[in-house]
N, C-alpha and C positions, 0 to 999 in steps of 0.2 A: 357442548364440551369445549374445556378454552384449547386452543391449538397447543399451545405444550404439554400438554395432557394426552391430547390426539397423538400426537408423535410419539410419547412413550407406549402409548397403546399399540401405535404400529411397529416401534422396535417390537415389541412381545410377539406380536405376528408374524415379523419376520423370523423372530428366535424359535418361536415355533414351530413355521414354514421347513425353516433350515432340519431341524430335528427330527423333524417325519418324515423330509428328505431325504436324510443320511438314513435314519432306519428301515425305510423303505427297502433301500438301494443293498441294504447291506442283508433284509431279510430274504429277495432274490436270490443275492447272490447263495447264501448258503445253500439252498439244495439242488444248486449249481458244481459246486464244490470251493467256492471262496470266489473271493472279490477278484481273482486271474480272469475270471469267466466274463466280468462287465464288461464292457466297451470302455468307460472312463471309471476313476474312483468314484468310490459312494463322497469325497466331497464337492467333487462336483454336481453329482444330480442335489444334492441340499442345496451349492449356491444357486444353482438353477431354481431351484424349489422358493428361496428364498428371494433374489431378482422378480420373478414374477411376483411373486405375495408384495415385493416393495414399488415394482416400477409402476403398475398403474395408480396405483392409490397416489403415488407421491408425485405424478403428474396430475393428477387431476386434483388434489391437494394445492400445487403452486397455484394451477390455472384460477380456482376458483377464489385463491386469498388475494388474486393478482387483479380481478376484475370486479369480486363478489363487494366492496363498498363501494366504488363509484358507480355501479347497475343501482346497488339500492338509493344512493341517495340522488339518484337523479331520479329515479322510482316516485322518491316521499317528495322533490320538489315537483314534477308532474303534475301528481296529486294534490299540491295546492290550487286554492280557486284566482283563475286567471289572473286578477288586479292585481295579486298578492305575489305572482313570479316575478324576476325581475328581468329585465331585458338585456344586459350586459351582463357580461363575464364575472366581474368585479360585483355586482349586486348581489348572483347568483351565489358567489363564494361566500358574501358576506354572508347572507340568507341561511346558508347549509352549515356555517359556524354559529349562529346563533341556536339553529335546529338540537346541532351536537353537543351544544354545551347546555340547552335544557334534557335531552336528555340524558346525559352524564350528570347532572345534578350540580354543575356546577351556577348553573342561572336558573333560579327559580321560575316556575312556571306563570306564576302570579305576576310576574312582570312583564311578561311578552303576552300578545293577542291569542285568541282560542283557536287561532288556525293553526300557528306557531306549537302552541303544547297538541294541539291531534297532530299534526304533523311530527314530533320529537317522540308521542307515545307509539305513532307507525312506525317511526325507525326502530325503534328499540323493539317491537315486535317483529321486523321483519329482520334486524340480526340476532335474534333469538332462534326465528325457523332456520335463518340461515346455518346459523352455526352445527344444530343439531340435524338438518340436512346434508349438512358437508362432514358430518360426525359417522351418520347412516351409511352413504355413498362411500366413504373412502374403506371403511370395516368394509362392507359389502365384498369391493374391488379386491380388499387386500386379501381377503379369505377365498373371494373365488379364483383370483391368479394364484393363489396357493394350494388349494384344492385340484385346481385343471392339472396345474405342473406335477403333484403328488400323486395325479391316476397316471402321467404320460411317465415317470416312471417304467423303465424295462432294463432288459441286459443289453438291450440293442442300440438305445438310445443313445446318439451324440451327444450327452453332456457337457462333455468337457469342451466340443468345438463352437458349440450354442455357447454356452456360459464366456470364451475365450472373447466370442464376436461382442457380445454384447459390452463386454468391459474395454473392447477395443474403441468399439464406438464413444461411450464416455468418456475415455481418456482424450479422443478425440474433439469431442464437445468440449469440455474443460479446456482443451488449448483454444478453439477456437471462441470460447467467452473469453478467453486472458487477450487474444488478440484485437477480437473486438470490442471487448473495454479499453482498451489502450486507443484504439482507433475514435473509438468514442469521443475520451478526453482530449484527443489531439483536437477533431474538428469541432468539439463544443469551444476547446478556446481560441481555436482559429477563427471561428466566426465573429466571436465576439471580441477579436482584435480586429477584425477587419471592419469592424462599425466604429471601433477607436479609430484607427485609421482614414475613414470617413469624415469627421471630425480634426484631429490633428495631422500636419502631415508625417509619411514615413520620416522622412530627412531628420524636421526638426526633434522627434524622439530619438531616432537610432545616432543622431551627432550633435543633438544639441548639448551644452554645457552647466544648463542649470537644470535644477529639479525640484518644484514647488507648487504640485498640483492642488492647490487649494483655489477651487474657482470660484468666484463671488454669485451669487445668487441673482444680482440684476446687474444689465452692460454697463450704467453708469457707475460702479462699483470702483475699486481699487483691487486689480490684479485679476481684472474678470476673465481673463482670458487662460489663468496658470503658465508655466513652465514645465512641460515635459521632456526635457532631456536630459537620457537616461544616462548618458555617460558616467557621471557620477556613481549613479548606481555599479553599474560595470566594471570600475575600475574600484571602489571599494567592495565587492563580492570576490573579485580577483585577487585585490591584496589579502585579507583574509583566510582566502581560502587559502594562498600563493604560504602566509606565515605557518599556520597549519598542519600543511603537504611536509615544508623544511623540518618540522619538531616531528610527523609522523612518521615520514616515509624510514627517514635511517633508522630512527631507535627499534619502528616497527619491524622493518627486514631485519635488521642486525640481531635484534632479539630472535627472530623464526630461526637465523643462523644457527645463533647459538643452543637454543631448546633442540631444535633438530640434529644438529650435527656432534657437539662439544657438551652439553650437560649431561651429566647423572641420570641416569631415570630418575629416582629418588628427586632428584632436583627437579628435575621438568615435571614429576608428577603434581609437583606443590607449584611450580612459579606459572605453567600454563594455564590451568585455573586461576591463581591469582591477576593474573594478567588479562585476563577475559572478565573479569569480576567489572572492571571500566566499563564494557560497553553497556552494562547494564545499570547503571548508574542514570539516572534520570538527568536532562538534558538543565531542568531548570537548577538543578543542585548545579552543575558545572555553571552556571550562571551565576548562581550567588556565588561560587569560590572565584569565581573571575571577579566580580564586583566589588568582593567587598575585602577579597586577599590579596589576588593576581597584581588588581589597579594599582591598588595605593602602594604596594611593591616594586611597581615599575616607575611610579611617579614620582615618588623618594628619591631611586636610584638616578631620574633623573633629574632631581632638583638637587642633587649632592656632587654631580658633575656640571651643572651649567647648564642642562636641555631643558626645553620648555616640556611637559610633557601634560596633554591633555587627562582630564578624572575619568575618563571614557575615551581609549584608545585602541586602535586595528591590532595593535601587539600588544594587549593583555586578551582579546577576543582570540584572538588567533592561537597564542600560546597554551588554551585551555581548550580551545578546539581542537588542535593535535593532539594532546593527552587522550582526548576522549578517543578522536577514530584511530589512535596505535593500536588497539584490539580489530580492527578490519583487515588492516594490514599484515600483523602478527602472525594472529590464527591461521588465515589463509596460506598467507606464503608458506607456514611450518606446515599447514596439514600436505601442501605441495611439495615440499623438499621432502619429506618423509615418505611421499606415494613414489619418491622415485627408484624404479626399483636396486636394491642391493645389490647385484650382478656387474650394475655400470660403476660405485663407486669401487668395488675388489677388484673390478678390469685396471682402474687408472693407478688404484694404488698398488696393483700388481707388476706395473709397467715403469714405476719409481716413481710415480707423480706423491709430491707431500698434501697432506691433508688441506690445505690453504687452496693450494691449485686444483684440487681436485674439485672444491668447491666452485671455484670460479670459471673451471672450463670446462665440467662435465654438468655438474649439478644445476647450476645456475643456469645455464643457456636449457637443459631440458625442463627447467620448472618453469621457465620465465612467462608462458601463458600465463598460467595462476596466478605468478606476481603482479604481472600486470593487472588482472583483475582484481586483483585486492586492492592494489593501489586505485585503480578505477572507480572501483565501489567506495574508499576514501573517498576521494575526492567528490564522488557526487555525493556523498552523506555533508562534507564539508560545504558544498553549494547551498544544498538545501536546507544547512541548520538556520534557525531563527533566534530561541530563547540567548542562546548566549549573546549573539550579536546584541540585541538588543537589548541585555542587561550588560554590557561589556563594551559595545563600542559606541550605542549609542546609535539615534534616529536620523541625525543631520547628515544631510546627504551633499558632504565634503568631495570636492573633486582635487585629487592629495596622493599623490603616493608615497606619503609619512606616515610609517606605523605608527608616529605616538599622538597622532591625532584622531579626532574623530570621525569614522564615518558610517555608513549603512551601505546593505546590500538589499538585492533582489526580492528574494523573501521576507524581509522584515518590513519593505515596503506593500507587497502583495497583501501582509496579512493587515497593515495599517489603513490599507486603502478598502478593505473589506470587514472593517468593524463598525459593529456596528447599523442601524438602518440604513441603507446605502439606495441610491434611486440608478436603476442601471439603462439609464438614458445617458446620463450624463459622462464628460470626457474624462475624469475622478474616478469613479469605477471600474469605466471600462480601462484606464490604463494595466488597472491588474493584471487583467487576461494578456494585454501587450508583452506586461513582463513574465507572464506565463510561457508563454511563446517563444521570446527569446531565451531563456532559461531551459525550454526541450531544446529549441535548438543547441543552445551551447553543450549539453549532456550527449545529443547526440553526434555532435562533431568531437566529443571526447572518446565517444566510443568508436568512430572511425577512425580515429586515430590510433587508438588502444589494437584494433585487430589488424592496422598496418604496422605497426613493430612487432606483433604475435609470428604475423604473416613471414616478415622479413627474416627475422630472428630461428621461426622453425626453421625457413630454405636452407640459410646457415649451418643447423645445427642437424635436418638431415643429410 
C-alpha cells in the first residue's frame, strides 16, 4: 500500500479508536448514574483511546520510511558479485542510480548487464515486501494500541492526566525540533563559511571594496583569484532595505492608527482587508510593476529634472518593496492598539486628555512591543527579499549610496552564486554560506536591538 493511502487508513483507525473511546466511557458511566461518576470526561478516555491507536503505528511508520530505502539498497548492492561493487562513494551512487532507474522503467533493461537488471528486479521485489510489511506492522500497532487503551477503559482511570502528559510532551518535542532545526542551519552554514574562510581571508571579505567572485578555472587565467568583498553587498541590502522601511514604516503605523483608533467599523471592515490583500500578492508580480512601471517612472522624472538616473535603480526596488511589507507593519500594529485594553483609553480621556494624546501617551507606549515587532518582522522580510531586487535594481554589485543607481544585495547574490551546477570546493560557492552568515548575524543584532527598545520603553511605561 502506497503511504498516502496508509495514512488515510490510519486516520480511520484513529477515528475509530476515538469513537469506541468515547462510547465506551460514556456506556460506564450510565449505570453509574452519568458522566459526574468518571474521574475525567468520556473525551478524554477517546483522546487517550485514540493517541494510542496513532502513536505507535506513526512512530514506527517515520522510523521505517526514514531507514527502509537506504537498508534496501545497500541490501541489492551487497548482493551484487564482487567485481561488479564499486569502491568509492561516488561509484556506489552512480551504480544505485542506474539500478533505480531500470527499475522505474525509466532505462531499459536491455541496455545495462544481467547483474544490473537482477539487481533492479531485487529492488523492486524487495520494495514491494517492504511496503506491504510496513502496511501489516503499522494496522497491526494501530489496532492493538487501540484495543489495549479501549479494555483499560474504567471510571477510575486518569484519562484526562495521561492524555494532558502526553500532548505536554509533544508540544515539547515540536519546540525542541523548531530549536534544533534553527541550530542545525546556523552550524551547517557556519561550517561551511569557515572553509570559505580558509581559502579567503576574513578581512578582505568583511572590508573589502569590490565584489566579482567569478574565479577562473586555471591560475594562469585572467581574475583567477575573484574579488570577494562584500561591502558593496552590505551597503546596497541596507540602502534598499533603509528605502523601504521610509515608504513602510509611517503609512504602515499611520494606517493601524487610523483603522484602530479613528475609522467607521463599516470603514475598517472593507479597508483592513483590502490592505492585507498586498501581502498576498506574489513577490515576482511586485517585480514586474517595479520593472516595467516603477523604473521608467522614476527615470523620466529624472531625466525631466536633469538627474542621471539608472534603468535599474535602489529607489524603484525599494519604493515597491515598502508597498508590499505595509501589510507586516499595518496588521500587526492595529491588531496591537486594538488589544489594548478600553479601561486605559476612558481613564485618559476621562482625565481631559484629547484623543491625539491619548494616543500618543497611553496607547502608543503600551502597544509599542508589537510595533516594534511588526516593524522587526518588516524589516527582515525587506532583508530577505530577492525577486524584486533583482528584477528592480538589478545584479551589479555597486558600492553607492545613490538610490538612482544600480545595485544588489545579499540575497540576490546567495541565490546567483547557487544556481545552477555548482562544485562546493570552490571559494564561488562557498561564498554563499559566508553571506548566509553575515545575514543571521545582521537579523540577529536587529532583534537585540528590537527587545532593547521593548525593554527600555515598558520600564518607562510601567
Amino acid at each position: 500500500m502506497q503511504t498516502g493511502n496508509l495514512l488515510l487508513l490510519l486516520v480511520v483507525l484513529i477515528g475509530l479508536a476515538y469513537y469506541l473511546g468515547h462510547r465506551r466511557a460514556v456506556a460506564m458511566a450510565r449505570p453509574l448514574g452519568g458522566i459526574r461518576h468518571l474521574h475525567s470526561l468520556p473525551f478524554y478516555y477517546a483522546m487517550r483511546s485514540a493517541l494510542w491507536c496513532a502513536m505507535p503505528a506513526l512512530v514506527v511508520l517515520g522510523c521505517w520510511l526514514a531507514f527502509d530505502d537506504s537498508i534496501i539498497r545497500e541490501v541489492v548492492l551487497n548482493g551484487m558479485p564482487v567485481d561488479l561493487r564499486p569502491a568509492d562513494e561516488a561509484g556506489r551512487s552512480l551504480m544505485l542510480s542506474r539500478i533505480g532507474n531500470v527499475a522505474s522503467g525509466a532505462l531499459s533493461a536491455d541496455t545495462v548487464g544481467p547483474e544490473v537488471a537482477a539487481a533492479a528486479e531485487r529492488l523492486t521485489s524487495l520494495r514491494t515486501t517492504s511496503a506491504m510489511a510496513l502496511t501489516v506492522v503499522v494496522v497491526v500497532l494501530a489496532m492493538m494500541g487501540g484495543a489495549w487503551a479501549w479494555l483499560k477503559v474504567s471510571p477510575t482511570l486518569r484519562a484526562r492526566q495521561q492524555v494532558e502528559r502526553v500532548l505536554q510532551f509533544l508540544f515539547m518535542l515540536c519546540a525542541t525540533l523548531a530549536i534544533l532545526t534553527t541550530v542545525g542551519i546556523l552550524f551547517s552554514v557556519l561550517f561551511e563559511s569557515i572553509r570559505f574562510f580558509g581559502k579567503i581571508p576574513f578581512s578582505e571579505f568583511l572590508f573589502g571594496l569590490q565584489w566579482s567572485p567569478q574565479t577562473a578555472l586555471r591560475a594562469d587565467q585572467v581574475a583567477a583569484h575573484g574579488a570577494f568583498g562584500a561591502i558593496p553587498l552590505f551597503v546596497g541590502t541596507l540602502l534598499i532595505s533603509a528605502i523601504a522601511l521610509i515608504v513602510a514604516v509611517p503609512v504602515g503605523l499611520m494606517s493601524a492608527i487610523y483603522l484602530a483608533e479613528y475609522a467607521h467599523p463599516k470603514v475598517r471592515s472593507f479597508a483592513k482587508p483590502a490592505l492585507e490583500v498586498l501581502a498576498g500578492v506574489p513577490t515576482v508580480v511586485y517585480g514586474f510593476f517595479a520593472a516595467l512601471t516603477v523604473a521608467p517612472f522614476i527615470r523620466n522624472i529624472g531625466e525631466a529634472v536633469g538627474l542621471g538616473v539608472s534603468s535599474e535603480s535602489a529607489l524603484a526596488a525599494g519604493l515597491v518593496m515598502g508597498v508590499m511589507i505595509i501589510p507586516f507593519v499595518s496588521s500587526l500594529s492595529d491588531d496591537v492598539i486594538t488589544a489594548v485594553p478600553q479601561a486605559m483609553r476612558d481613564g485618559s480621556l476621562g482625565l481631559g486628555a484629547t484623543r491625539s494624546e491619548t494616543i500618543k501617551k497611553v496607547i502608543f507606549p503600551a502597544a509599542l512591543p508589537g510595533i516594534m515587532g511588526g516593524i522587526l518582522l518588516a524589516a527582515s522580510r525587506a532583508i530577505g527579499e530577492t525577486m524584486i531586487v533583482v528584477m528592480a535594481a538589478g545584479l551589479a554589485a555597486n558600492l553607492t549610496v545613490n538610490p538612482l543607481e544600480a545595485v544588489t544585495t545579499i540575497t540576490v547574490q546567495i541565490v546567483t552564486l547557487l544556481t545552477g551546477d555548482q562544485e562546493f570546493d570552490s571559494a564561488k560557492t562557498l561564498a554563499a554560506f559566508a553571506l548566509g552568515l553575515m545575514l543571521f548575524l545582521t537579523t540577529l543584532a536587529m532583534n537585540v536591538l528590537a527587545l532593547h527598545i521593548v525593554r527600555k520603553y515598558r520600564e518607562q511605561y510601567d
